[in-house]
C-alpha positions as CSV (number, residue, x, y, z in Angstrom):
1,X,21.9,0.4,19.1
2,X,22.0,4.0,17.7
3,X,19.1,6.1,17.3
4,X,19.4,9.2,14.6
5,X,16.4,11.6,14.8
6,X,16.0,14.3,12.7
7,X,19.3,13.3,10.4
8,X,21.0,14.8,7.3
9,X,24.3,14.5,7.2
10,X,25.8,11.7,9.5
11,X,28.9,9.1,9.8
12,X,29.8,7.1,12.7
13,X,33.0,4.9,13.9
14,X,30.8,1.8,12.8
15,X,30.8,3.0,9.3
16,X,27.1,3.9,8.7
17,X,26.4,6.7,6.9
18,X,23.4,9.1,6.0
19,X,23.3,11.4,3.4
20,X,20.0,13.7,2.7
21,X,19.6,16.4,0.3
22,X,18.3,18.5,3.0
23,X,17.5,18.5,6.5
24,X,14.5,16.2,6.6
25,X,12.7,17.2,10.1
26,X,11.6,15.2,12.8
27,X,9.5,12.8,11.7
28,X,12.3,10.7,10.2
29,X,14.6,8.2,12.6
30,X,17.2,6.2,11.2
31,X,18.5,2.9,14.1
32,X,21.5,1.2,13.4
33,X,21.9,-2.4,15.5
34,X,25.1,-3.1,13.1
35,X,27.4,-1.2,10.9
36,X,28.5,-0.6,6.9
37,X,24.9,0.6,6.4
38,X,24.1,3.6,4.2
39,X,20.9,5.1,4.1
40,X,20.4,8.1,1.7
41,X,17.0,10.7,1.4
42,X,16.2,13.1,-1.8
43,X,13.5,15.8,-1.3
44,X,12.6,17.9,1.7
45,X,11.3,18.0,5.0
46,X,8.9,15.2,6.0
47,X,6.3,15.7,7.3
48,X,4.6,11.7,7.9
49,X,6.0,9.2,10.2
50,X,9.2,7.4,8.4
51,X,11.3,5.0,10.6
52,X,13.8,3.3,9.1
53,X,15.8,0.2,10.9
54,X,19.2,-1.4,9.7
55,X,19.2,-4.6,12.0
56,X,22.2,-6.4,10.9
57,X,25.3,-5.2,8.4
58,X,26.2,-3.6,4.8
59,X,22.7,-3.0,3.9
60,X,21.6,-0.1,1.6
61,X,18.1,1.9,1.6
62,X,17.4,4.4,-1.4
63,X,14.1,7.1,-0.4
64,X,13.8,9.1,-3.8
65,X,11.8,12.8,-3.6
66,X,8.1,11.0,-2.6
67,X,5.8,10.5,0.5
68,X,6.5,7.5,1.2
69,X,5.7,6.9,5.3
70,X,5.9,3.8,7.5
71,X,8.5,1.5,8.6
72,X,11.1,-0.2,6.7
73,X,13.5,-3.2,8.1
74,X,16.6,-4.0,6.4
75,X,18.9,-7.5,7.5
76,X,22.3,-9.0,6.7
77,X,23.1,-7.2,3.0
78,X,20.2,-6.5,2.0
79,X,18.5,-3.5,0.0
80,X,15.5,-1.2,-0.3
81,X,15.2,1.5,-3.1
82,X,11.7,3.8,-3.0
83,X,11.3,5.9,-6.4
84,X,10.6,9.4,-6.7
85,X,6.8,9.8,-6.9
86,X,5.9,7.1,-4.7
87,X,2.7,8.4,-2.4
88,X,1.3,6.5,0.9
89,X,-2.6,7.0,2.3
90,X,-1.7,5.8,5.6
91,X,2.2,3.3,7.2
92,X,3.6,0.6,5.0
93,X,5.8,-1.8,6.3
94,X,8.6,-3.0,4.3
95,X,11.1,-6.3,5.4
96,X,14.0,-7.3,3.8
97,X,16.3,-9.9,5.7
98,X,19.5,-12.4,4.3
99,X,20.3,-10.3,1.6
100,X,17.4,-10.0,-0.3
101,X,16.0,-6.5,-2.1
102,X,12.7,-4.7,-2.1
103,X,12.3,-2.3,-5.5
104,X,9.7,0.1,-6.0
105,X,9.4,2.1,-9.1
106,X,8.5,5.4,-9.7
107,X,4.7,6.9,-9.3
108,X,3.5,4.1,-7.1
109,X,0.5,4.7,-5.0
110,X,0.3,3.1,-1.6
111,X,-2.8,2.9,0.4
112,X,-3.2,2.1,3.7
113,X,-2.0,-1.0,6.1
114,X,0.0,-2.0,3.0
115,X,2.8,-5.0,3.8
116,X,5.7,-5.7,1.3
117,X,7.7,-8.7,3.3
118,X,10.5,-10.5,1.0
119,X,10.9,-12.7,4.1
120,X,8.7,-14.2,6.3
121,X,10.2,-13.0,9.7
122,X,11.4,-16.3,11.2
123,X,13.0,-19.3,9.8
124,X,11.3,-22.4,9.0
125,X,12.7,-25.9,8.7
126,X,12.3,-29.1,7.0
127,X,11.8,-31.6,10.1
128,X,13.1,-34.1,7.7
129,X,16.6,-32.4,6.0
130,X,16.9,-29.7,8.4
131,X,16.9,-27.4,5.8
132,X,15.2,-24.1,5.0
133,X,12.1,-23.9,3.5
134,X,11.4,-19.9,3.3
135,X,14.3,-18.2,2.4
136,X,14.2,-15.0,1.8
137,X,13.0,-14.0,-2.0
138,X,14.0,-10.2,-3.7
139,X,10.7,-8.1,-4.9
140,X,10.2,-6.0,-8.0
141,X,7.7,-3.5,-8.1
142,X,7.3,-1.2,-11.2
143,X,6.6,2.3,-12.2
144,X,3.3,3.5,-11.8
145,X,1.7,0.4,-9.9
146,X,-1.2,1.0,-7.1
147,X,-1.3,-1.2,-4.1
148,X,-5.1,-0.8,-2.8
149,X,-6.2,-1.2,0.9
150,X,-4.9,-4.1,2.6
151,X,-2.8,-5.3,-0.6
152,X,0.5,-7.5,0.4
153,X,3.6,-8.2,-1.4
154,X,5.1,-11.4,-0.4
155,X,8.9,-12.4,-1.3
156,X,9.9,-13.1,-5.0
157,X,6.6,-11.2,-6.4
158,X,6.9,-9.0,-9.6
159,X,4.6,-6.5,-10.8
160,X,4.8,-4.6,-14.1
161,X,4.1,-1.0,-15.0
162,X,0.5,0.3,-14.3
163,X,-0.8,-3.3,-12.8
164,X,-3.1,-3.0,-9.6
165,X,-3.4,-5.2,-6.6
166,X,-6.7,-5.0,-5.8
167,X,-8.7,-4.8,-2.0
168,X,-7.2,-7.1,0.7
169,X,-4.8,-9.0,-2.4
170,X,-2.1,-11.3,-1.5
171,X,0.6,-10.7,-4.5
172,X,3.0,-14.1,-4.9
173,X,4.3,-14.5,-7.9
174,X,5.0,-12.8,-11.2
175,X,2.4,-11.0,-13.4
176,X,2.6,-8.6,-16.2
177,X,1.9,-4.9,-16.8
178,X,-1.4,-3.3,-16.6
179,X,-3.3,-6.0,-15.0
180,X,-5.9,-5.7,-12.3
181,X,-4.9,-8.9,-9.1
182,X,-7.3,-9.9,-6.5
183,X,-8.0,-12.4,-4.3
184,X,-5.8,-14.7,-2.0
185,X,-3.5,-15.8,-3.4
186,X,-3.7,-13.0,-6.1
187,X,-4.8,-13.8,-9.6
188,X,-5.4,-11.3,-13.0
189,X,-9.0,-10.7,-13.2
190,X,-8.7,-8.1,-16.0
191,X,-5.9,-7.2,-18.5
192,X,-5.4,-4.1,-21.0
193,X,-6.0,-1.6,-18.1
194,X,-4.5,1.9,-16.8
195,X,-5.9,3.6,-13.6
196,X,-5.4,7.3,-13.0
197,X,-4.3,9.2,-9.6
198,X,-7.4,11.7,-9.6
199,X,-10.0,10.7,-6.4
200,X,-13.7,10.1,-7.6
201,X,-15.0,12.5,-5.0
202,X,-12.0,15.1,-4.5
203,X,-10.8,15.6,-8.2
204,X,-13.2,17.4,-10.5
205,X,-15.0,16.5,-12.7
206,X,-17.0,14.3,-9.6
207,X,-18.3,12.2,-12.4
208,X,-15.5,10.3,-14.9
209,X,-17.5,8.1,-17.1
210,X,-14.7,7.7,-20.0
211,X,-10.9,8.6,-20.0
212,X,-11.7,12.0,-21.5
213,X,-12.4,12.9,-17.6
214,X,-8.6,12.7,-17.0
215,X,-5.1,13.7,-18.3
216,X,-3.5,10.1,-19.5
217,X,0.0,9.0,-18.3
218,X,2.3,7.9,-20.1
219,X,1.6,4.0,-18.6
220,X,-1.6,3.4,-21.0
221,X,-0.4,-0.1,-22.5
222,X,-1.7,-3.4,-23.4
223,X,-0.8,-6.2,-21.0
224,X,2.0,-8.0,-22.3
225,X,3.3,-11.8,-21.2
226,X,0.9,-13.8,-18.6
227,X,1.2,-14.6,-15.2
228,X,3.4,-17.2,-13.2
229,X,1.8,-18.3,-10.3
230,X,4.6,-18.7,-7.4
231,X,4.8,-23.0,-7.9
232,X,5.1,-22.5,-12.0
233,X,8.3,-19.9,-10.6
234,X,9.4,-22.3,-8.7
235,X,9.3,-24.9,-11.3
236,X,11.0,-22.6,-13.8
237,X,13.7,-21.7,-11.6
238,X,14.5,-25.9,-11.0
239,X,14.5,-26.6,-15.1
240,X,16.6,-23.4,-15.5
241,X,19.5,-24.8,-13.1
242,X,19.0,-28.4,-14.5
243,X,19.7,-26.7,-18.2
244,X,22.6,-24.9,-16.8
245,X,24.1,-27.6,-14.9
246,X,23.8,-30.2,-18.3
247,X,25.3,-27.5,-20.6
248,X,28.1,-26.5,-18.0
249,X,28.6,-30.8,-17.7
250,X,28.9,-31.0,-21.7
251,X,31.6,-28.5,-22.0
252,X,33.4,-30.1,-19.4
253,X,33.0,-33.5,-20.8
């Protein structure tokens, strides 16, 4: 194991590599249990917590110019990328393991004991087959989405632009822009809305009845498409392969 504190520029003979724009400070430590990992930082010094741990080989982590703070865990091939803008109240923990990718897109706003797990930790089998039944699934996060206390991310979620995943939410599966989740699992309870970064008691004015109490972003849109629950996905996903497999049989017949 290799432990880099502090790191900006940095190679070694097991052919990891760090590049930062500039030194980054103290807070930041970078371990490397395998090799072929690159790990590259925009912005300046950090000043929150940021540990970042390549477990396996050939993985790749992005950190744009943003506050993101926390852990993130990278496995066998696998990728993280953190957009510029990205802010975080208090740690989030992102995992990535088997070559599956966690994407977060610009703007996000990350509150506090906030998880974002495209894989479940340990494997799981089928008593029967043998086979696995949690493999590891890729997440997509977009621009300009806010993950509320408590809020999860579990593997082969999507969320559009501007969505929310409200109080305590589990997120499995894939929903549309500018829609408000809760619940476990998560469900839309509200379409057609756009949240704004100023606090109700920090940001004047303290009192925001109408959106003429804020400057807009550019992510004010209606909700587009629906939501597919994690089993329709799944579903989806089988029907696709079938179709592919009976045109790829006809050309070959």
């Amino acid at each position: 194991m290799i432990k880099v504190s502090n790191p900006f520029r940095y190679s070694d003979e097991h052919g990891n590599v760090i590049e930062c724009d500039n030194p980054i400070g103290e807070c930041v430590s970078v371990i490397f249990r395998g090799g072929g990992n690159f790990l590259s930082i925009k912005g300046g010094v950090r000043r929150k917590s940021l540990t970042i741990m390549f477990d396996c080989n050939g993985a790749r982590c992005e950190i744009g110019d943003n506050r993101f703070r926390g852990k993130i865990r990278l496995g066998e091939g696998c990728s993280v990328i953190v957009s510029d803008g990205v802010t975080c109240t208090g740690p989030c923990y992102i995992s990535t393991a088997e070559g599956s990718s966690v994407a977060i897109g610009e703007d996000c706003m990350i509150a506090s004991r906030n998880e974002i797990r495209s894989d479940d930790g340990h494997p799981i089998f089928s008593v029967e087959s043998g086979r696995r039944t949690n493999m590891p699934r890729s997440i997509s996060i977009g621009n300009h989405v806010w993950l509320a206390a408590g809020a999860t991310v579990l593997g082969g979620s999507c969320m559009g632009d501007g969505s929310i995943a409200g109080l305590g939410s589990v997120v499995k599966g894939r929903f549309p822009n500018n829609c408000v989740l809760a619940g476990v699992p998560a469900r839309i309870v509200r379409t057609d809305v756009a949240w704004e970064r100023p606090h109700l008691t920090l940001a004047k004015p303290y009192v925001k009845p109408d959106s003429s109490s804020v400057e807009r972003s550019s992510y004010w849109r209606r909700t587009k498409g629906e939501a597919v629950p994690e089993s329709q996905s799944t579903i989806r996903r089988l029907f696709a392969g079938l179709r592919s497999a009976f045109r790829t049989s006809g050309a070959n017949s």
